[in-house]
Structure formats: structure tokens, C-alpha cells
C-alpha positions in Angstrom: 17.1 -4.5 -37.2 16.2 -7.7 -35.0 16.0 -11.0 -37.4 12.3 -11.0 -36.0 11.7 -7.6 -37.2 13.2 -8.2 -40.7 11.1 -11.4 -40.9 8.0 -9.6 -40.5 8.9 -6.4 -42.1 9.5 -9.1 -45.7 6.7 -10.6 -45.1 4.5 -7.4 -45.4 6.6 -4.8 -46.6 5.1 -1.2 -45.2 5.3 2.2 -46.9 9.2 3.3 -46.0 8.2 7.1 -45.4 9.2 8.6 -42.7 6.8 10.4 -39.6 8.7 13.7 -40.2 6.4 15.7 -42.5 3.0 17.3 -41.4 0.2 16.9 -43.5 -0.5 20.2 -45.1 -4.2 19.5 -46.3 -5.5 16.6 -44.7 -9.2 16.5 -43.8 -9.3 14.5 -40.4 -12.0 11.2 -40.1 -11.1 11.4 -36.6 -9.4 12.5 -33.4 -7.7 9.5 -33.6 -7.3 5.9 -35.5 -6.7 2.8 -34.0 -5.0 0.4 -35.6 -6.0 -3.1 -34.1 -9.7 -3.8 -33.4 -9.1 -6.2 -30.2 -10.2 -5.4 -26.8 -7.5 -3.1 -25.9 -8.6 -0.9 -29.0 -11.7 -1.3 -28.5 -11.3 -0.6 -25.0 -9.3 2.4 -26.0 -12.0 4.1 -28.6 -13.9 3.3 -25.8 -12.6 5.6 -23.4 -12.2 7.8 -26.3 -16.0 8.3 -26.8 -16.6 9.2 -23.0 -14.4 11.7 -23.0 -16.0 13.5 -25.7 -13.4 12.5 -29.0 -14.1 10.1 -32.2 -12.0 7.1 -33.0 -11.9 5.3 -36.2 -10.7 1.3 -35.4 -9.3 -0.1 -38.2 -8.9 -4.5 -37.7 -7.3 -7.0 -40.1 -8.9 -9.9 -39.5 -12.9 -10.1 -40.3 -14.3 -9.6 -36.8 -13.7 -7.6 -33.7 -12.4 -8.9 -30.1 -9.0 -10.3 -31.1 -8.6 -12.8 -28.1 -12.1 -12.5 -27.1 -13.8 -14.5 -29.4 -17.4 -16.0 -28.5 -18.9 -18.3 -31.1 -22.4 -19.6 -31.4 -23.6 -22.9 -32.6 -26.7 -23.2 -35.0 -28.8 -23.3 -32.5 -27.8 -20.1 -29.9 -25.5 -22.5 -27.2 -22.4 -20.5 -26.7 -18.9 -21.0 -26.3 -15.4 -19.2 -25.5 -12.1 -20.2 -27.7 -10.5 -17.1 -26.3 -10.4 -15.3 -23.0 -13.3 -17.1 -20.6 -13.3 -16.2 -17.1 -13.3 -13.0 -15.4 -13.3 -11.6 -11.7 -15.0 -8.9 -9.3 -11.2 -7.4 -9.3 -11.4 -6.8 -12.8 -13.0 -3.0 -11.7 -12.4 -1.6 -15.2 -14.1 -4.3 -17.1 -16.7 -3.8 -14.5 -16.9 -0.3 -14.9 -17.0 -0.2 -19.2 -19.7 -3.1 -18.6 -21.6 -0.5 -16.7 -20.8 2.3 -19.2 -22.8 0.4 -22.2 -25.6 -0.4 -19.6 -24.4 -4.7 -19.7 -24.6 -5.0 -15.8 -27.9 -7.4 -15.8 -26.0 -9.5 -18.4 -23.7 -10.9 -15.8 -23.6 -14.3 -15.1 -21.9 -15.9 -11.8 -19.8 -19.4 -12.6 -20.7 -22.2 -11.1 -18.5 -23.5 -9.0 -16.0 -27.0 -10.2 -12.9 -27.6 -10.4 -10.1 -28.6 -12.4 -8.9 -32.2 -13.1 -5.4 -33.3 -13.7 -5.0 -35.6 -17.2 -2.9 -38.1 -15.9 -1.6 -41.4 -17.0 -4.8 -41.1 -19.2 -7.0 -41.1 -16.3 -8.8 -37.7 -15.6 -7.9 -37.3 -11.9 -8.4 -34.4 -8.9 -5.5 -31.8 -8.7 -4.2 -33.1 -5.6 -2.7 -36.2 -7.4 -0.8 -34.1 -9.3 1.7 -33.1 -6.7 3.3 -34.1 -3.2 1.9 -32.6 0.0 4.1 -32.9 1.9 7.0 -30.6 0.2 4.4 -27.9 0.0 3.5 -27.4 3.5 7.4 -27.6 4.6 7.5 -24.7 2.5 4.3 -23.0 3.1 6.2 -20.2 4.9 8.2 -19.3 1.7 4.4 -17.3 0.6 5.5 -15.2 3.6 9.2 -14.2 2.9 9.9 -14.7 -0.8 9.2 -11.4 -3.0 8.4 -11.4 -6.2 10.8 -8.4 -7.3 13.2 -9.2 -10.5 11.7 -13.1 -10.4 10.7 -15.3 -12.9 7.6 -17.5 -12.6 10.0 -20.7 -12.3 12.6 -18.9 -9.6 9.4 -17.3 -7.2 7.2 -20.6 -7.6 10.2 -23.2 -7.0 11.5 -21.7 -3.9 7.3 -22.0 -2.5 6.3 -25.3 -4.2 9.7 -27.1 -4.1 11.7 -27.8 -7.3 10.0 -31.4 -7.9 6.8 -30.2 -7.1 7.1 -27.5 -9.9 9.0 -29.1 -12.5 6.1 -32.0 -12.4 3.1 -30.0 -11.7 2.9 -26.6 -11.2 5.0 -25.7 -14.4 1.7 -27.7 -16.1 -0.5 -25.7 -14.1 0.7 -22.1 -14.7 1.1 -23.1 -18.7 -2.5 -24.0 -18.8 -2.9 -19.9 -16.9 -1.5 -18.1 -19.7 -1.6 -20.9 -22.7 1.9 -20.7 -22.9 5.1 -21.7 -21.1 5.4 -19.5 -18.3 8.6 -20.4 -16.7 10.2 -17.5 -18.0 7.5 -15.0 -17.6 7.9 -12.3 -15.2 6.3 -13.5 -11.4 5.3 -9.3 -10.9 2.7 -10.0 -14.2 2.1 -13.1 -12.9 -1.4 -14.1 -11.0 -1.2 -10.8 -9.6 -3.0 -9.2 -6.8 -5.4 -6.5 -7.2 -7.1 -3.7 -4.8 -9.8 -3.7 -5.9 -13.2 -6.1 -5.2 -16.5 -5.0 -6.6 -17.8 -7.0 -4.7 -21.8 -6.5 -5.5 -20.9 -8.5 -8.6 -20.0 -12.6 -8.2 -16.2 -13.5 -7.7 -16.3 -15.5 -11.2 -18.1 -14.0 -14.3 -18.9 -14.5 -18.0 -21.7 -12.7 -19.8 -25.1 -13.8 -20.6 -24.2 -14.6 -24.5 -20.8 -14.1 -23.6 -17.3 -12.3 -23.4 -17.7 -10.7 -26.9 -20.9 -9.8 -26.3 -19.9 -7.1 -24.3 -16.9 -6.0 -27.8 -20.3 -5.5 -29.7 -22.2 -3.4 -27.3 -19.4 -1.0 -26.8 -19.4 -0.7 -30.4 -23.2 -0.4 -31.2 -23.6 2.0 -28.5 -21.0 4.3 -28.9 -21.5 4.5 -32.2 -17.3 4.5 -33.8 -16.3 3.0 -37.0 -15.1 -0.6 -37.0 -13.8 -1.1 -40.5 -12.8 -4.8 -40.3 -10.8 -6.9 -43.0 -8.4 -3.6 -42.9 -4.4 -4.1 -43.2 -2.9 -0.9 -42.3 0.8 -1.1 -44.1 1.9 2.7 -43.1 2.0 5.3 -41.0 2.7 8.5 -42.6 3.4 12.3 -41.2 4.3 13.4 -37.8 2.9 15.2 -34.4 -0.5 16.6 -35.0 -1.1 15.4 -38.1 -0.9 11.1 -39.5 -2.2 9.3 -42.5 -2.6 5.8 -41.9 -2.4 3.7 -45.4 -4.3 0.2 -45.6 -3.9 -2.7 -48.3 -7.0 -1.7 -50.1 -6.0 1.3 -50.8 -8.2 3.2 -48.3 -6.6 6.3 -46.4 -7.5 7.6 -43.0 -6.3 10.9 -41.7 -6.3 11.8 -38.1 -4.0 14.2 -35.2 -3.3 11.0 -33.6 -2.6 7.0 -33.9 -2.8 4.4 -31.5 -1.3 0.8 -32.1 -3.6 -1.7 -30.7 -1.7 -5.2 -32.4 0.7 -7.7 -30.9 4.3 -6.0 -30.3 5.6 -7.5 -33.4 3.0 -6.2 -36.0 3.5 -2.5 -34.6 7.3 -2.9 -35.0 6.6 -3.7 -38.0 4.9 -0.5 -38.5 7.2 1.5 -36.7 10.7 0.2 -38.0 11.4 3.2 -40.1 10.0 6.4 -38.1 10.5 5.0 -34.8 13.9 2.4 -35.4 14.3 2.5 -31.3 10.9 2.2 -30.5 10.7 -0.5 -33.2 13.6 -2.5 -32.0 12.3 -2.3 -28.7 8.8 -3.7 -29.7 10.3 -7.2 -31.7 12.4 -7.8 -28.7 9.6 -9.4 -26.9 8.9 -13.4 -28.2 5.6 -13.6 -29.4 3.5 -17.2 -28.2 1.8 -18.3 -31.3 -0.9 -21.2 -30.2 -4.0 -22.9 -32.1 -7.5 -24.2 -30.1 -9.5 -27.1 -31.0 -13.1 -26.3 -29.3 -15.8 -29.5 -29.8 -19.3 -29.0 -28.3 -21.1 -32.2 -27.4 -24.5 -33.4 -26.2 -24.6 -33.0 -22.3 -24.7 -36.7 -21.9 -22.6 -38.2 -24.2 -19.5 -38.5 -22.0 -19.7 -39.6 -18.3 -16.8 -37.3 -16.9 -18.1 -34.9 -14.5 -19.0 -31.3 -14.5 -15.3 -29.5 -13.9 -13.6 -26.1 -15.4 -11.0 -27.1 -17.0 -7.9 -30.1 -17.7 -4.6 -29.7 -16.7 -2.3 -32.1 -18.4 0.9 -33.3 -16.9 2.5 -34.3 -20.2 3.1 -32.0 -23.0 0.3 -33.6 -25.7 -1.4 -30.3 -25.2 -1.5 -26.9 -23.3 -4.8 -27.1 -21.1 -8.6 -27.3 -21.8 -11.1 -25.2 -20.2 -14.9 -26.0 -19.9 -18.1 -23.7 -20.7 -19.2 -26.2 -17.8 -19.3 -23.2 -15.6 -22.6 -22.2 -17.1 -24.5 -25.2 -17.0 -27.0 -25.9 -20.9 -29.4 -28.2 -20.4 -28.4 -30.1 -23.6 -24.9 -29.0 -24.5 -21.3 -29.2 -23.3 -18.5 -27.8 -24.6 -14.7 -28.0 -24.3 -11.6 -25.9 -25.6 -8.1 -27.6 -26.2 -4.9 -25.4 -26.4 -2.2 -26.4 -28.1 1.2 -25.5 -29.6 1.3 -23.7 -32.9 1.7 -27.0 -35.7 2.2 -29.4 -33.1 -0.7 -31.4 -33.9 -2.8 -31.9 -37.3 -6.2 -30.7 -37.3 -7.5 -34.4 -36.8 -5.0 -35.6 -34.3 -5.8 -32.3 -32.2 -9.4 -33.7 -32.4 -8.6 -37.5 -31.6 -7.1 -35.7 -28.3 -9.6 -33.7 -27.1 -11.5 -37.1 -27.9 -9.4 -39.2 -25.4 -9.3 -37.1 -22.9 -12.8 -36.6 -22.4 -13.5 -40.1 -23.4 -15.6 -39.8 -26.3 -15.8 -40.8 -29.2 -15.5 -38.5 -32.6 -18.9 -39.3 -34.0 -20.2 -38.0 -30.6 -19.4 -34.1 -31.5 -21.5 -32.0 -32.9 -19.0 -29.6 -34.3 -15.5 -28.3 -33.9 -13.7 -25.2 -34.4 -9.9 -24.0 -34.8 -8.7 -20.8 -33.8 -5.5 -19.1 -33.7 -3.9 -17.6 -30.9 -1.0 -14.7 -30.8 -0.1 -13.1 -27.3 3.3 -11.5 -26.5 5.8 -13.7 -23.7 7.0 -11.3 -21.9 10.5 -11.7 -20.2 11.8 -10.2 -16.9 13.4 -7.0 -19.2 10.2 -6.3 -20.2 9.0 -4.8 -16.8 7.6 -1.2 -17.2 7.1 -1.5 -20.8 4.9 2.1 -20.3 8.3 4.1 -19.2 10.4 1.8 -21.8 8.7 2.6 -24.5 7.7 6.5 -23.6 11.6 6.8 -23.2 11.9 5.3 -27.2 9.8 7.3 -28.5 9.8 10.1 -30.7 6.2 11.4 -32.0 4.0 12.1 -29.0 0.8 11.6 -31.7 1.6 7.7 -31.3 0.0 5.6 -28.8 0.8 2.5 -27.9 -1.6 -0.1 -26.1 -2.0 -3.9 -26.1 -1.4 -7.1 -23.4 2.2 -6.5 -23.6 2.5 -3.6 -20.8 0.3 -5.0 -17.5 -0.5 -8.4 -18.1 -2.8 -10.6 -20.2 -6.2 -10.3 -18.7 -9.0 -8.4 -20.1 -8.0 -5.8 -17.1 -4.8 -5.6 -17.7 -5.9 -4.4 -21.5 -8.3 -2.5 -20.1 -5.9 -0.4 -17.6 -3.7 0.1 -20.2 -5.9 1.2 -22.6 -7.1 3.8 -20.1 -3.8 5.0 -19.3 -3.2 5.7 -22.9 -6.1 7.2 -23.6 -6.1 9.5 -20.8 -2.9 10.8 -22.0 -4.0 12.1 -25.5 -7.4 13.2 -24.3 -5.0 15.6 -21.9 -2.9 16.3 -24.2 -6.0 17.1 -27.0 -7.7 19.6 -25.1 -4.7 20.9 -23.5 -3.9 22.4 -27.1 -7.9 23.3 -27.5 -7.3 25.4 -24.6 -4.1 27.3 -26.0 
């Protein structure tokens, strides 16, 4: 057992049975529970529900949409502390958007850019690197490959080693709200077939990104039993009982894991010890937010999307900007997990977009866990089919394509495509 795994596993000891006896009388609430009521499971059940089949999601926390978490002000102006911004190559998205009937609710971004916080000045990209270096090596785009490359080792040999150390380092942190120099270049602002491109380049939603968790929920109709700690898995192919903190008991012919790769170790450790292993080898980012909304004229910096800095006093900011409020602005500030107090995360959001704290209206802290995947966790789908022993667990999260809402969304697809043939493969016996 990894030392992360045997953290976790004392900090919330699970039910040590093992996934090798079938459930002789158990009444089935489902085709399937999810465990983890984020996008990807949601996205899963999703998929689930067209197909015909029933999900149950169970979440731990006291909401739905994990990293996509909208929140509204007192008086309806809306803001992102999560995911944000999304693109006509995002076809799934596009395509479960269109499924629960959301299409009129999109809403093209406007159209600013990012500044630089520099020697405390707010300043335009271009100041944060030399020119000159990256045309010499403009032709690099052309012959370098991506293939068995971290971010740092791909980017360096097209930006220059100066260039990236100073800037771009800054600028691909602020991508992924975490260091990505180790990160794997293949996952890394990837290209993708597919435009739709009757919808704009740059997207949010008319009340925003979790508006679109809710409808899928409202109008499919599955469970969502929030404030739900599952601490075992119990049983084995064809037929699972998944335990939960309070004492509730769902029963179901299959189980999909929709939590960060650490949490479904956790849950896997003693019927899956491979799988399990596997799962707590990948370093999980843990991050915090500071969001402050503010009149629209209280601070004299201009309409942009986002801060980069080039120091390390916090991750990046991004800017509901894009959608212009007639009388609010608001701001998000990533930072390191316990970096900062709660204040002094304040005072610098404050200084950076030179305010002062009586100007804001209100702020919000979040959390933030996502998985930093390293160049040995490439093909995380074939790594972890090849671990695995019960073919009635299904695994789906940000941790196998990327950490976009597509990526989630192709995955969850993937997985759910596989036990909806496998389900009515065996109704057709």
C-alpha cells in the first residue's frame, strides 16, 4: 500500500469486505450507482438515462457539479469559482447541452484579454516575455512532437528555456491551476476534430456552467442523494451493495466511481489492491479560490479575462468580465492549498485589482481537488482495464483524457457505453 493510500484509507476507514461474494437477495435501486455527483457522474447517469437504464448518484459534499460550481449573489449576478470557459470543440458538452433542450441558453464571450501582474503593475501579455527568442524558434511548432513529453520539455524547446522558466511556466499554471511543468504535453492544450461551429468559439451559459448540472438532473429525472459518504463497496460481478456513512444501503448490478483517483483507491484498496495502487499513484493538486464581486466601477482596470502573475503570490485570476453586468464585476483568485490566510488571500485579490477591501460586496472560498497527472499516467483507460478485476466497476473522472468539461465528458461516454453493451448484451442471452 502507497503511504498516500494508507493516509486516506486512516483517515476514513471503509468496510474491509471483499468484492468476491454475490448478493443472494438484493432488491436492485438501480442499473447502476454512481458514486461521485460531479460532472463526469453526472455526465455518466447522463448517458445512462438515454440509453434507456437508471442511475442512482450518490455525492459527499452538499451540492452537485464538483468543479463546476456557479454561485449567485443576493441579487441573481452570477459567478464561476470553478470551471468557466468552454469551446465549439467541446462537441460532447455541445451535444448533452442539446439533449436537455439548453441550446438557447448559450452565451458567446466577449472578447479581452489577459494581463500579466507584474512588478505590481497590471500589464499586456507581451511584457511578460522576449520576442525575439520566440520567433528564432517559431519553427520548433513544426518539428517538435509531443509524444512521451512533459509540458516543460515540449514548451522549452518552442519558447526558449528563459522565455519559459519566466513566463510561460506562469502562463500554463494559471491553464490548469496547478504547476504544469510536469504534466503530460499529449493532455496538454490539446487539439480537437471537432468545431461545432453554429455555436460561438467561447461559451458560458445564460446563468451559468452549473446550470446546465441541474437541468440534466431535473430532466432526466435520476436520484441525486447529496451529503452521501459511500465507505464500501460490497459483492462482486452482477450484483454490488454500496454502504454510505449514514447508514443508507444501495444495491445495484453495477458501480461506477466518479471521485478524484485517490478517494476511489480508497474504496478499492481491498477488492481491487492493483487497481487501487494504481489509482493513489497519481499526486492529487489540492487548491483554494478567493472570488470577490464588486460594483462595475469601483476599480479603473479595464475589462480583461483573466491575471497572469509572474511571481508565485498566487495561481491566476479569471474574470466573469467576459459577460458584461451592467452593475457588477467579478473576479476569482487561485491559490495554493494553505498558502495564504483567508484575509491575506483577500488583501491580494485587493492589490491586484487595485481596490480597496471596503469596495467588495462579498467574497467566497472554495476548494479545489484535481488529479496531476504525470507522463506514466498516459492511457489511464487501458492501465486501469488491465488492473482490474470486477467488470461491474466503472471507473470515470478528469484523470483519464484531460481536465476540461470534454474531457469528463468523453470519458464518461466511453464508460458508459461499455456497461450499456455489456447490460443488454446479457438481456439478450
Amino acid at each position: 500500500m502507497t503511504h498516500l493510500l494508507k493516509e486516506e484509507f486512516e483517515k476514513n476507514p471503509a468496510d474491509s469486505r471483499q468484492l468476491s461474494t454475490p448478493l443472494q437477495s438484493a432488491a436492485y435501486v438501480a442499473d447502476c450507482v454512481v458514486i461521485g455527483g460531479g460532472f463526469s457522474g453526472i455526465a455518466f447517469a447522463h448517458f445512462l438515462h438515454r440509453a434507456g437504464m437508471k442511475a442512482v448518484v450518490l455525492e459527499k459534499d452538499d451540492r452537485a457539479g464538483g468543479q463546476v460550481h456557479t454561485r449567485t449573489s443576493g441579487d441573481g449576478f452570477w459567478y464561476e469559482t470553478g470551471a468557466h470557459t468552454c469551446y465549439h470543440t467541446y462537441a460532447l458538452l455541445l451535444e448533452i447541452i442539446r439533449d436537455v433542450g439548453m441550446t438557447g441558453e448559450i452565451m458567446q464571450l466577449d472578447k479581452f484579454p489577459y494581463r500579466i501582474d507584474k512588478n505590481g503593475k497590471l500589464q499586456k501579455m507581451i511584457k511578460g516575455f522576449s520576442l525575439f527568442p520566440l520567433i528564432l524558434r517559431c519553427p520548433h511548432v513544426f518539428t517538435t512532437s509531443k509524444t512521451g513529453k512533459t509540458v516543460r520539455e515540449y514548451f522549452e524547446k518552442i519558447t526558449g528555456v528563459r522565455n519559459y522558466r519566466h513566463f510561460f511556466s506562469k502562463a500554463f499554471r494559471a491553464v490548469i491551476s496547478q504547476h504544469a511543468d510536469d504534466y503530460p504535453a499529449e493532455l496538454f492544450l490539446k487539439r480537437r476534430n471537432t468545431r461545432c461551429k453554429e455555436y460561438p468559439h467561447k461559451f458560458s451559459l445564460a446563468q451559468g456552467l452549473s446550470s446546465v448540472v441541474t437541468r440534466i438532473i431535473e430532466k432526466d429525472g435520476f436520484p441525486v442523494h447529496v451529503s452521501q459518504t459511500v465507505t464500501a463497496i460490497s459483492g462482486c460481478d452482477g450484483a454490488y451493495e454500496v454502504r454510505c456513512a449514514s447508514g443508507e444501503v444501495w444495491r445495484a448490478p453495477a458501480v461506477a466511481i466518479a471521485t478524484a483517483p485517490s478517494a476511489a483507491a480508497v474504496l478499492l484498496q481491498h477488492s481491487e489492491p492493483e487497481l487501487a495502487a494504481l489509482l493513489a499513484d497519481i499526486p492529487i493538486s489540492h487548491s483554494e479560490s478567493l472570488s470577490v464581486v464588486v460594483p462595475a466601477g469601483c476599480s479603473s482596470i479595464e475589462r480583461m479575462a483573466g491575471i497572469i502573475p509572474v511571481n508565485d503570490d498566487y495561481l491566476s485570476a479569471v474574470s466573469r468580465d467576459l459577460i458584461a453586468h451592467p452593475q457588477w464585476r467579478s473576479f476569482t483568485f487561485h491559490f495554493e492549498k494553505n498558502a495564504k490566510t483567508d484575509m491575506e488571500k483577500l488583501q491580494t485579490a485587493c492589490r491586484a485589482l487595485r481596490i480597496a477591501p471596503s469596495d467588495v460586496k462579498e467574497w467566497t472560498v472554495s476548494d479545489h481537488v484535481l488529479p496531476s497527472l504525470r507522463l506514466r499516467h498516459l492511457d489511464m483507460s487501458s492501465q486501469t482495464e488491465a488492473k482490474k478485476r470486477n467488470k461491474g466497476i466503472f471507473l470515470t473522472g478528469n484523470y483519464f483524457k484531460g481536465l476540461s468539461l470534454e474531457d469528463c465528458a468523453g470519458r464518461a461516454r466511453e464508460e458508459s457505453e461499455r456497461l450499456i453493451k455489456k447490460t443488454f448484451s446479457r438481456k439478450n442471452l
